[in-house]
PADRENVEX-718547 format. One line per field, with one value per residue (C-alpha): residue number from 1; residue in one letter; x, y, z; chain. Coordinates in nm, 2 decimals. Layout:
BEGIN
n <- (NUM, ...) $
res <- (A, ...) $
u <- (X, ...) $
v <- (Y, ...) $
w <- (Z, ...) $
chain <- (A, ...) $
END
This chain:
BEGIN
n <- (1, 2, 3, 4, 5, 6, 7, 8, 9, 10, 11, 12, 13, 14, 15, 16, 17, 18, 19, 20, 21, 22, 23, 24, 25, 26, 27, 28, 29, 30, 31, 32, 33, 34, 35, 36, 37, 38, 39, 40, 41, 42, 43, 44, 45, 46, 47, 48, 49, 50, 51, 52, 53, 54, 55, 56, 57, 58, 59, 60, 61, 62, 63, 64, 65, 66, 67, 68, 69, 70, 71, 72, 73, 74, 75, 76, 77, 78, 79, 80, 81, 82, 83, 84, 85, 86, 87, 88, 89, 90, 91, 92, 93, 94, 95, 96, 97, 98, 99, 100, 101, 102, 103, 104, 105, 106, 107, 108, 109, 110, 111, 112, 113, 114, 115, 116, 117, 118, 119, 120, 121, 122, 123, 124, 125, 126, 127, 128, 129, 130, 131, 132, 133, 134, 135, 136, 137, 138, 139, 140, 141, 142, 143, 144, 145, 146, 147, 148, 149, 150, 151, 152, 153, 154, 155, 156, 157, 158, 159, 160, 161, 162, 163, 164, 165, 166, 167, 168, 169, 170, 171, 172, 173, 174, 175, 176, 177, 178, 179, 180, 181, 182, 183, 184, 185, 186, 187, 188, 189, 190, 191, 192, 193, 194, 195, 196, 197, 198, 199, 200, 201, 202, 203, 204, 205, 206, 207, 208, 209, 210, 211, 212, 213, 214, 215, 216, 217, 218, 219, 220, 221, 222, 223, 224, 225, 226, 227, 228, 229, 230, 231, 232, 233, 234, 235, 236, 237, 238, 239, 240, 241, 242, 243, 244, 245, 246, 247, 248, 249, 250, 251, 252, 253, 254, 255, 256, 257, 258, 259, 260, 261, 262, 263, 264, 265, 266, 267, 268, 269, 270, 271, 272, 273, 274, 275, 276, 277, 278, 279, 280, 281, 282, 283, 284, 285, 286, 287, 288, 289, 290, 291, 292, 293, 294, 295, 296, 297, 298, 299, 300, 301, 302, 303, 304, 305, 306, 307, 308, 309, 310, 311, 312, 313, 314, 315, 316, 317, 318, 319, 320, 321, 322, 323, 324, 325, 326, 327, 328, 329, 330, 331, 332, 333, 334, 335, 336, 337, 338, 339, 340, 341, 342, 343, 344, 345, 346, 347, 348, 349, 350, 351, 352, 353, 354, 355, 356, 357, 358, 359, 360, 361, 362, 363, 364, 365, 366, 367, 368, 369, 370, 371, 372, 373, 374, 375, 376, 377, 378, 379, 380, 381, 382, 383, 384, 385, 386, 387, 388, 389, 390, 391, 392, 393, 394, 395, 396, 397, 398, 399, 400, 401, 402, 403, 404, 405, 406, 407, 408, 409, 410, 411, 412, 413, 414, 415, 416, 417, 418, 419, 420, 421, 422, 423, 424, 425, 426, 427, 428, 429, 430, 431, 432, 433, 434, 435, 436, 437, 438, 439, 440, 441, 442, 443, 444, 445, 446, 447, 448, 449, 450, 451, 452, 453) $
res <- (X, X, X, X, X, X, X, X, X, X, X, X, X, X, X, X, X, X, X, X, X, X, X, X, X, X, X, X, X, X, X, X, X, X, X, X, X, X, X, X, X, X, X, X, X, X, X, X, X, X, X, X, X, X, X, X, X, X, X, X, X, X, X, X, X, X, X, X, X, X, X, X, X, X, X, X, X, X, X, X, X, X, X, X, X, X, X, X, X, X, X, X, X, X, X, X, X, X, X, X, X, X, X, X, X, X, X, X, X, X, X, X, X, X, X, X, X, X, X, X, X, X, X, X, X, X, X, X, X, X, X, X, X, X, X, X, X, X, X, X, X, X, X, X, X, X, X, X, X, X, X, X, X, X, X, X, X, X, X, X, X, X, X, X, X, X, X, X, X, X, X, X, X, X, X, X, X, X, X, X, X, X, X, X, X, X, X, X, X, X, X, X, X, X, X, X, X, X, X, X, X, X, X, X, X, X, X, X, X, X, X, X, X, X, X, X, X, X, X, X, X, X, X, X, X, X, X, X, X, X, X, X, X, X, X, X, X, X, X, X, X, X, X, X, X, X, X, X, X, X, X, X, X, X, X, X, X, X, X, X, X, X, X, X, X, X, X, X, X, X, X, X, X, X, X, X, X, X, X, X, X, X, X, X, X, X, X, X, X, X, X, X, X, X, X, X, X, X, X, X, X, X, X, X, X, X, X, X, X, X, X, X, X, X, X, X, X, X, X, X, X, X, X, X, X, X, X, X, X, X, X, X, X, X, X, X, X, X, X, X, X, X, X, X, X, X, X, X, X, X, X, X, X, X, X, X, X, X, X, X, X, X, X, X, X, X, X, X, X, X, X, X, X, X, X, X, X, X, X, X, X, X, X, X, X, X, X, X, X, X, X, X, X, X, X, X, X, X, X, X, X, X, X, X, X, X, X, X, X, X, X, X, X, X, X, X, X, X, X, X, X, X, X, X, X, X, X, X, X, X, X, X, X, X, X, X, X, X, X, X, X, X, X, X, X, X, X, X, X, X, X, X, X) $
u <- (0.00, 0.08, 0.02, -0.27, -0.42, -0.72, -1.03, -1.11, -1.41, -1.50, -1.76, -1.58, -1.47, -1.25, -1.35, -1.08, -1.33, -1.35, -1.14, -1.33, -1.39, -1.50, -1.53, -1.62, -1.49, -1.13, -0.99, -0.98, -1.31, -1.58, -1.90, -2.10, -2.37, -2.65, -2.58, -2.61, -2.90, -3.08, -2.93, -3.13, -3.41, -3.35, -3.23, -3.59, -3.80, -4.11, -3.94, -3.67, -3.49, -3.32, -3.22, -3.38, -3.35, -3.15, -3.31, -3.52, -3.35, -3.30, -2.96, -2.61, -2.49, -2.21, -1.93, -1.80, -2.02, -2.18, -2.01, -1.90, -2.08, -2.01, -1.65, -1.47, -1.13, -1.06, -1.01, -0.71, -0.87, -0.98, -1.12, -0.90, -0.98, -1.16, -1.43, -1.83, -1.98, -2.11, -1.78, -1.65, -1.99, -1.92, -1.58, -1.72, -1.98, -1.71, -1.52, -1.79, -1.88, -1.52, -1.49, -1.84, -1.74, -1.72, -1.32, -1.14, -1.08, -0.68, -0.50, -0.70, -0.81, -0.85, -1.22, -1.38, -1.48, -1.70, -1.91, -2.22, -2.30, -2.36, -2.47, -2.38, -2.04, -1.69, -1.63, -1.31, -1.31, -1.39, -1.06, -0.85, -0.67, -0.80, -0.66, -0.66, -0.40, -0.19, -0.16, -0.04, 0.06, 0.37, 0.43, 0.50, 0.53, 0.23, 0.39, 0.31, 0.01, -0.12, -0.18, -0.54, -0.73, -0.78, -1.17, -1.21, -1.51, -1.63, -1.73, -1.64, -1.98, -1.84, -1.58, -1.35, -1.27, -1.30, -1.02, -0.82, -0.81, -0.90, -1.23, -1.18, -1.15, -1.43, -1.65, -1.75, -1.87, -2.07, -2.10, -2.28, -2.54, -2.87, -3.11, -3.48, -3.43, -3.26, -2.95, -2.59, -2.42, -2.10, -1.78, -1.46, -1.16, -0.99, -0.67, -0.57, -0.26, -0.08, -0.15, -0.05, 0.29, 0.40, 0.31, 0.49, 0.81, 0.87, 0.76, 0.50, 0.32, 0.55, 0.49, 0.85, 0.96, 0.63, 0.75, 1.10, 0.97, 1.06, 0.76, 0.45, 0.35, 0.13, 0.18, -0.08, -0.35, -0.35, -0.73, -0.87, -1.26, -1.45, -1.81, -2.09, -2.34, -2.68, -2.80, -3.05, -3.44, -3.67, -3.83, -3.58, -3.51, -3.19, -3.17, -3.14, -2.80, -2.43, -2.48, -2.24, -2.26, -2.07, -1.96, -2.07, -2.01, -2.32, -2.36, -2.55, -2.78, -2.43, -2.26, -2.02, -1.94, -2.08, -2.05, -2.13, -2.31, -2.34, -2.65, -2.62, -2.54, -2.63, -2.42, -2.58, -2.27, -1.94, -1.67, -1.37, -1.10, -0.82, -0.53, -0.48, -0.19, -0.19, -0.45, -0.21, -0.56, -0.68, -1.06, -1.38, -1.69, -1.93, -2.22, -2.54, -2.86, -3.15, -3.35, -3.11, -3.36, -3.57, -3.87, -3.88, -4.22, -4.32, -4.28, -3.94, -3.62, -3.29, -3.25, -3.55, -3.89, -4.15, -4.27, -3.91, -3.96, -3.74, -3.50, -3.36, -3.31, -2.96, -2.85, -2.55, -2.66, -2.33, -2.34, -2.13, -1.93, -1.79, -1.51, -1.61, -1.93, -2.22, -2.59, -2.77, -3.06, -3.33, -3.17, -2.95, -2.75, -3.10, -3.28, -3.28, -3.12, -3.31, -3.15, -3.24, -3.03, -2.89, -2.72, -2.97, -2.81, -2.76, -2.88, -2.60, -2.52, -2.91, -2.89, -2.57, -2.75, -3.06, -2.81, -2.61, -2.93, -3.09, -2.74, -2.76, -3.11, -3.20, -2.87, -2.82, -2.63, -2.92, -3.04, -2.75, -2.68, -2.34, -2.41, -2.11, -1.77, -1.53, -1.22, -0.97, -1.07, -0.67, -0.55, -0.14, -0.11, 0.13, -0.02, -0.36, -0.25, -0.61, -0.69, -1.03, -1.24, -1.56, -1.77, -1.72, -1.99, -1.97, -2.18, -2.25, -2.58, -2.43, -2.08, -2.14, -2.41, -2.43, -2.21, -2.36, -2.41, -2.04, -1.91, -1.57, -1.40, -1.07, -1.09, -1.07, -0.82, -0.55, -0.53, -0.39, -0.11, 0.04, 0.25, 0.24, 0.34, 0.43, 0.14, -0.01, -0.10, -0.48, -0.52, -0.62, -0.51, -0.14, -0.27, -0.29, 0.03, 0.18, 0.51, 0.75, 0.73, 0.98, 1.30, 1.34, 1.70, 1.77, 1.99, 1.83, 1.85, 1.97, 1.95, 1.74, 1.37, 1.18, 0.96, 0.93, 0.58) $
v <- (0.00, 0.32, 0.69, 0.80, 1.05, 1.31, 1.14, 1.31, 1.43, 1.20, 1.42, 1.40, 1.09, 1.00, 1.05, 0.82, 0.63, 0.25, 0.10, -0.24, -0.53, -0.70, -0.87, -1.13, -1.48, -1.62, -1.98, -2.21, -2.09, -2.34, -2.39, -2.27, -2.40, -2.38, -1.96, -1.97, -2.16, -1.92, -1.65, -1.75, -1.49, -1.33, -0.99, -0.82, -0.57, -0.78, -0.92, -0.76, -1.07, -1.36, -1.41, -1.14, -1.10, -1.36, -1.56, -1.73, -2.11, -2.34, -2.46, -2.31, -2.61, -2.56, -2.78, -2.68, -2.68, -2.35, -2.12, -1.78, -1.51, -1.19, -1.09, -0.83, -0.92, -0.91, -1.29, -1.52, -1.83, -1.84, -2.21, -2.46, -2.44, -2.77, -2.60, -2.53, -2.23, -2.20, -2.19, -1.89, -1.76, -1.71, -1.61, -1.35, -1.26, -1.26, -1.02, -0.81, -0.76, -0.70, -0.40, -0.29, -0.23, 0.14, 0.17, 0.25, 0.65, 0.54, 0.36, 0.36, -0.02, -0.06, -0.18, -0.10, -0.45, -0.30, -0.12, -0.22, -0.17, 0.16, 0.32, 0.67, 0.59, 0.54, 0.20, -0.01, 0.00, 0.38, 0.44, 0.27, 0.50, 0.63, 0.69, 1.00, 1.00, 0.76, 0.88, 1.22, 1.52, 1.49, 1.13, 1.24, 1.03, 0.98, 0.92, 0.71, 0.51, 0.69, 1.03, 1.22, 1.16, 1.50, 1.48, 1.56, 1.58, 1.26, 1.29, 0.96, 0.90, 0.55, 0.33, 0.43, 0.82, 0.96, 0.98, 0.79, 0.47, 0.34, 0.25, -0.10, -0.10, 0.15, -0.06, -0.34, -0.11, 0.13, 0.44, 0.60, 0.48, 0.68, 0.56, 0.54, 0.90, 1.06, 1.06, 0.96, 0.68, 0.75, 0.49, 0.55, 0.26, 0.26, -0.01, -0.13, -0.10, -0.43, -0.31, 0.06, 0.02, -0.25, 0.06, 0.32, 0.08, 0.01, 0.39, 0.19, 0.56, 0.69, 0.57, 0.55, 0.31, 0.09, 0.06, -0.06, -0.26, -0.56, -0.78, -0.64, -0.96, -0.77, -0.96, -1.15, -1.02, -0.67, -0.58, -0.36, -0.18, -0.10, 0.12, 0.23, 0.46, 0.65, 0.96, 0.96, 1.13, 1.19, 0.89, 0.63, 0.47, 0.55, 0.27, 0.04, 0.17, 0.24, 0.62, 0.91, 1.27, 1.37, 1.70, 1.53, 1.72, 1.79, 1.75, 1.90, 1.68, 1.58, 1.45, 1.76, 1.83, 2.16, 2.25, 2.03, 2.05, 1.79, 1.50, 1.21, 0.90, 0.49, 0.22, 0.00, -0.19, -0.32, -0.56, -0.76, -0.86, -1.04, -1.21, -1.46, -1.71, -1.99, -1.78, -1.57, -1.47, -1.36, -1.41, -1.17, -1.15, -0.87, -0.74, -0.49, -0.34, -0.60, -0.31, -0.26, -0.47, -0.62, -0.34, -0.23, -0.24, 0.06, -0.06, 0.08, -0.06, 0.16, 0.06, -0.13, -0.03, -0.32, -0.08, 0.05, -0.05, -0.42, -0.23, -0.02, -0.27, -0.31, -0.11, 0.13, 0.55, 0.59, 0.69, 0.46, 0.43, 0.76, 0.90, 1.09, 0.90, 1.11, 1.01, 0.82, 1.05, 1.12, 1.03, 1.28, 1.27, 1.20, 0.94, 0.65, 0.32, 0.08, -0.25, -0.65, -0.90, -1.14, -1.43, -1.56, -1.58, -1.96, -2.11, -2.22, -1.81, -1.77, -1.98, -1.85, -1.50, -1.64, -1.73, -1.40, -1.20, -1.38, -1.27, -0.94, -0.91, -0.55, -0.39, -0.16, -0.46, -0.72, -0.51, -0.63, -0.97, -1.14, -1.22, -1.45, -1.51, -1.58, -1.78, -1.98, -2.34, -2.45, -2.16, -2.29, -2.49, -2.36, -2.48, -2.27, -1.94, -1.82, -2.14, -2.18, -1.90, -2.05, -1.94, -1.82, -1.53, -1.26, -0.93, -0.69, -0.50, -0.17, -0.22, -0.46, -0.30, -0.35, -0.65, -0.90, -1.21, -1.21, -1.08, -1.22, -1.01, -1.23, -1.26, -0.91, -0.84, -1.08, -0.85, -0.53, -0.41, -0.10, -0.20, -0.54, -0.79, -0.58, -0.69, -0.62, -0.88, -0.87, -0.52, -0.19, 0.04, 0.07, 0.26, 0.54, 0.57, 0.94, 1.04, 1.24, 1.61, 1.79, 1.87, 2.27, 2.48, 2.82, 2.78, 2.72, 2.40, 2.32, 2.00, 1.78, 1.74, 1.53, 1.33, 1.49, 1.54) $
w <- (0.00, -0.07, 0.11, 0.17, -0.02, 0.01, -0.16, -0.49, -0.66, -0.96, -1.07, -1.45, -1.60, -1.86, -2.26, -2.43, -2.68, -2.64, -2.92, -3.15, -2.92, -3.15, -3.50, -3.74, -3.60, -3.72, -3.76, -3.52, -3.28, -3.10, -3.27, -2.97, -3.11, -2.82, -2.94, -3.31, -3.26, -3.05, -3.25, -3.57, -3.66, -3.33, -3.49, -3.59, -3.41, -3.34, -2.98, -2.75, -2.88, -2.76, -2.38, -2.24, -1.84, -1.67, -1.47, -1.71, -1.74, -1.45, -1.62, -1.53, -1.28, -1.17, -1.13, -0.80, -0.51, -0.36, -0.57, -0.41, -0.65, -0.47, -0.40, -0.25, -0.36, -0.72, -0.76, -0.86, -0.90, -1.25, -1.34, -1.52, -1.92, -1.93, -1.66, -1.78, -1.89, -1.55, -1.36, -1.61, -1.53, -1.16, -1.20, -1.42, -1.16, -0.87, -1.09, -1.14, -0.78, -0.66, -0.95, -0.84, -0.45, -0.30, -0.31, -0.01, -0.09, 0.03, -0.27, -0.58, -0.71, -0.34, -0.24, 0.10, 0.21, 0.49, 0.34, 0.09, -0.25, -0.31, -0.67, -0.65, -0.56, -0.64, -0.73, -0.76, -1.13, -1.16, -0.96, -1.22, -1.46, -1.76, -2.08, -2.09, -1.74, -1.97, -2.25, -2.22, -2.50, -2.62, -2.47, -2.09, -1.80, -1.64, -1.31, -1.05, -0.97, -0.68, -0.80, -0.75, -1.07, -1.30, -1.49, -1.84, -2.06, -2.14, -2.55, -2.64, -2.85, -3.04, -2.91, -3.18, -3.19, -3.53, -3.77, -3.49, -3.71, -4.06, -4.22, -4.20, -3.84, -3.79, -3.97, -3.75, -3.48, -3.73, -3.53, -3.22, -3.06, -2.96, -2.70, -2.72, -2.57, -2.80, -2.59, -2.73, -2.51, -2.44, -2.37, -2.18, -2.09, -1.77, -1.66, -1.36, -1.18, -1.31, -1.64, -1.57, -1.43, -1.67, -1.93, -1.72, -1.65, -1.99, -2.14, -2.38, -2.34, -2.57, -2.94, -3.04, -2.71, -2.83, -3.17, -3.10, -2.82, -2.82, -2.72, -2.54, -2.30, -2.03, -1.67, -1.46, -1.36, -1.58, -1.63, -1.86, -1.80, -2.09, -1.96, -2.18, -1.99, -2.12, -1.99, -1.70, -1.76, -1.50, -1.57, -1.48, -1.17, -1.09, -0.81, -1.06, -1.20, -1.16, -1.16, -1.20, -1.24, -1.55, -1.78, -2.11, -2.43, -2.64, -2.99, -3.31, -3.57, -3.79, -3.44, -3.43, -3.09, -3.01, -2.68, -2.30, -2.01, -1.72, -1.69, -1.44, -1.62, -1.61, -1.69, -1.95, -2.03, -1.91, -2.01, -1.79, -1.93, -1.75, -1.78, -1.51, -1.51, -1.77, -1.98, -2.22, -2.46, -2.13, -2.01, -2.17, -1.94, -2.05, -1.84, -1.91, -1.76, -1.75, -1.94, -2.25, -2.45, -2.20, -2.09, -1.73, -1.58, -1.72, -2.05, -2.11, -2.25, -2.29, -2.63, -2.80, -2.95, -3.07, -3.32, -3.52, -3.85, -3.93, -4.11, -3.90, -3.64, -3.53, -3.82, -3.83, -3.85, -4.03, -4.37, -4.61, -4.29, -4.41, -4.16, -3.97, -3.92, -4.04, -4.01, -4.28, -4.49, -4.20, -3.92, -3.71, -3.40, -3.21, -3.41, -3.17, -3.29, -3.21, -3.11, -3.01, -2.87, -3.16, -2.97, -2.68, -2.32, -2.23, -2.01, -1.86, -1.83, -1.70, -1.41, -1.30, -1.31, -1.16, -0.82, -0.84, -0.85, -0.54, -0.40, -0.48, -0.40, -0.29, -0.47, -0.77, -0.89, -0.94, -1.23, -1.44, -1.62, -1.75, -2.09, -2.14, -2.04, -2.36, -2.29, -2.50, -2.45, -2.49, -2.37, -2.38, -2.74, -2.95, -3.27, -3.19, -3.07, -3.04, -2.80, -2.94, -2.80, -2.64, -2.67, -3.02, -3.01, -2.77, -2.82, -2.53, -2.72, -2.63, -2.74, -3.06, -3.13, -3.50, -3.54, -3.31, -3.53, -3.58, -3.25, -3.07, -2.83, -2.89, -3.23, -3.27, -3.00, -3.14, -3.45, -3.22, -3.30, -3.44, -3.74, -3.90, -3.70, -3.36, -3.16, -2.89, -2.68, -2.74, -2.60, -2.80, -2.47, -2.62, -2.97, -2.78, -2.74, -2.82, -3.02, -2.81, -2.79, -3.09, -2.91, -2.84, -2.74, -2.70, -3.00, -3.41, -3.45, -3.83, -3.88, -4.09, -3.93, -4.17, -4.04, -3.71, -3.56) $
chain <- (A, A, A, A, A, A, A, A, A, A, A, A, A, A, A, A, A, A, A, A, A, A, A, A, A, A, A, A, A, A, A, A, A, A, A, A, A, A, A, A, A, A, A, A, A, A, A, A, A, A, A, A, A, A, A, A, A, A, A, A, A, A, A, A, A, A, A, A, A, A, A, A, A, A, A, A, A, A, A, A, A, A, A, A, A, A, A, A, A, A, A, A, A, A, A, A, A, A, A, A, A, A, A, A, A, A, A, A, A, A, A, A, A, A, A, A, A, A, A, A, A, A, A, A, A, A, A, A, A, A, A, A, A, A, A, A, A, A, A, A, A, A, A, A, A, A, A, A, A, A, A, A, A, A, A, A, A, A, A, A, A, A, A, A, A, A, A, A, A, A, A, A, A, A, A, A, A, A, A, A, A, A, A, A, A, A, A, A, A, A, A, A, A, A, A, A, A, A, A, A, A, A, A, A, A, A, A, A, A, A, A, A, A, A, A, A, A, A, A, A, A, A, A, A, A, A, A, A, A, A, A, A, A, A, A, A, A, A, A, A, A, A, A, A, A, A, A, A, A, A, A, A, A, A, A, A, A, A, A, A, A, A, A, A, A, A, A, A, A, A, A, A, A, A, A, A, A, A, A, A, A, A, A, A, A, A, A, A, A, A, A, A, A, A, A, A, A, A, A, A, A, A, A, A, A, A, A, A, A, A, A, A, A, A, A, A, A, A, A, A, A, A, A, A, A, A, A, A, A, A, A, A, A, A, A, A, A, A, A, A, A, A, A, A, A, A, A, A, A, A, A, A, A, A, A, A, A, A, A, A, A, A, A, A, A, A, A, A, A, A, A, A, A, A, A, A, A, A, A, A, A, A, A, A, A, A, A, A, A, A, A, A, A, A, A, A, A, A, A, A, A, A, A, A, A, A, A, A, A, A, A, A, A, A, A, A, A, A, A, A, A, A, A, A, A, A, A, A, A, A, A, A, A, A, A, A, A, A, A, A, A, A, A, A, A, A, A, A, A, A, A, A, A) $
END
């Protein structure tokens, strides 16, 4: 442990933009076939689609007996790769509630095991670092680990900032999405200490360091947050969220940031990903808001509307995927997109939510469901260095929005890299990275500067 510090206002949280988790599935991935199954004719606006609420299937035995659900510690005990879906499943679920504790106001990443689960504030993963501490101007060091966090407008409105990378990576997320409110969602990706200092210690901030790096091999245990939130209306029950205030940048009918002002926000979405010992393609689990898709007894869901036309279901706004994404004739920055679920939860994946809701009961955090936990199946064969993902599909409806039917988290992440073949063990986080600041001296400087930045 570190000194303590003075707790900090999180009233502002970061706006670094979620970078693609996810894409059409590559060589050497499981079948799954329980989800393409339920995944067939899933995708149209006449239902709120396949596997709404967990909670709905008596399967998801488990393997091991009484299975802890709710954590405080961010566990280390990941199963072994021959495990079920239902062990993954509570590993997920431990993981969420360890991120999802108050944390301790002392060392950041640091929960407060005696106190409950509050939603309005400060969890474990929302003291992580965000990129936008990381990644500084002119490649700085961040510094150390323990330093109070500075807020910046959050305007990350897709999960790929535009003009930050080319079409054919924008592509498979298709733009923004806009609740049934008219509201953009916005995105932000935060690290955890593992992860940070291995970045710091090695000066992978710095875009030149990373490129003459020798081989990027995060260490056990680095985690990596990705969030999606909505804006909160008068009408929602707030008690049934993750909630934060927020500055949030606004936006006119074309998307083009025109000024901010601050709203309280929901979490509708959140990934894990880990990298536990013995799992070098690390371990997905991805989360939402029972009332993304499903309706809330009111008759409301975050993102779905029984009576949107077929067509526009699940359909990117962009238009030809032009960069910087644009809207589509008749549709502006506030023309809902209307979305099901694709892939049906399992049931394996139900029953596991089933428990961890009766666990939960009478928390903000029984109004959210793991909808899968992706995870090589042969995690250490070096004639399949994707291990197999399993299961192949995984689409959180907030994230994958418009590629679901062909959604894997790591057969997306295996292609990160910056330059052919300098990859980046599975994590997006390191594009960010910034070339050093020009040089300056009090005396002209006359030699050759081509190329300089």
């Amino acid at each position: 442990m570190g000194p303590k510090y003075t707790p900090i206002s999180y009233v502002v949280l970061a706006s670094a933009g979620l970078l693609v988790a996810a894409c059409t599935p590559g060589e050497g991935q499981s079948d799954n076939a329980d989800a393409a199954k339920a995944g067939s004719g899933e995708g149209t606006s006449a239902s709120p689609a396949a596997g709404a609420s967990g909670g709905t299937s008596a399967g998801g035995e488990l393997a091991t007996t009484s299975p802890t659900l709710v954590a405080c510690a961010f566990p280390e005990n990941p199963p072994s790769p021959d495990a079920t879906q239902a062990d993954f499943d509570a590993f997920s679920w431990r993981m969420f509630t360890a991120l999802n504790r108050p944390f301790d106001n002392v060392w950041r990443g640091q929960p407060d095991c005696n106190s409950g689960f509050s939603n309005d504030t400060v969890t474990v993963w929302q003291s992580y670092k965000f990129l936008n501490e990381i990644f500084l101007p002119g490649a700085q060091n961040p510094g150390m680990w323990q330093v109070p966090y500075v807020a910046t407008v959050m305007s990350a409105k897709s999960k790929l900032i535009d003009g930050e990378t080319d079409i054919g990576v924008l592509q498979p997320v298709g733009g923004w999405l806009i609740d049934q409110n008219g509201n953009p969602t916005f995105y932000e990706v935060a690290i955890n200490e593992t992860s940070y200092n291995y970045i710091v210690n090695n000066d992978l901030y710095n875009l030149t360091t990373l490129e003459s790096f020798a081989q990027v091999d995060f260490p056990a245990y680095s985690t990596e947050i990705k969030a999606s939130w909505r804006v909160m209306t008068s009408n929602d029950d707030q008690s049934k969220f993750l909630v934060k205030n927020a500055t949030i940048a606004t936006f006119d009918a074309d998307g083009v940031q025109n000024g901010t002002t601050k709203a309280t926000l929901g979490l509708v979405g959140l990934h894990v990903i880990t990298k536990p010992d013995e799992y070098p393609q690390w371990i997905w689990s991805t989360f939402e808001q029972d009332n993304n898709i499903t309706p809330d007894s009111a008759g409301f869901a975050s993102y779905f509307n029984a009576s949107a036309p077929a067509d526009t279901v699940n359909q990117s706004p962009c238009l030809d995927m032009a960069t910087p994404c644009r809207p589509k004739p008749g549709m502006t920055f506030q023309t809902p997109n209307p979305l099901t679920r694709v892939t049906a939860i399992t049931s394996d994946t139900a029953g596991v939510n089933t428990q961890a809701k009766q666990a939960l009961a009478g928390t903000f955090l029984a109004n959210y469901q793991l909808i899968t936990t992706q995870r090589p199946r042969y995690p250490n064969n070096p004639s399949n260095p994707l291990g197999t993902p399993t299961p192949n599909i995984a689409a959180n409806t907030t994230m994958e929005s418009y590629i679901q039917p062909t959604s894997s988290c790591m057969a997306c992440h295996q292609i990160a890299s910056i330059s052919p073949g300098k990859k980046l063990d599975f994590s997006f986080v390191l594009t960010h990275a910034n070339a050093p600041a020009a040089t300056s001296s009090l005396l002209p400087d006359f030699t050759d500067t081509e190329g300089d930045e």
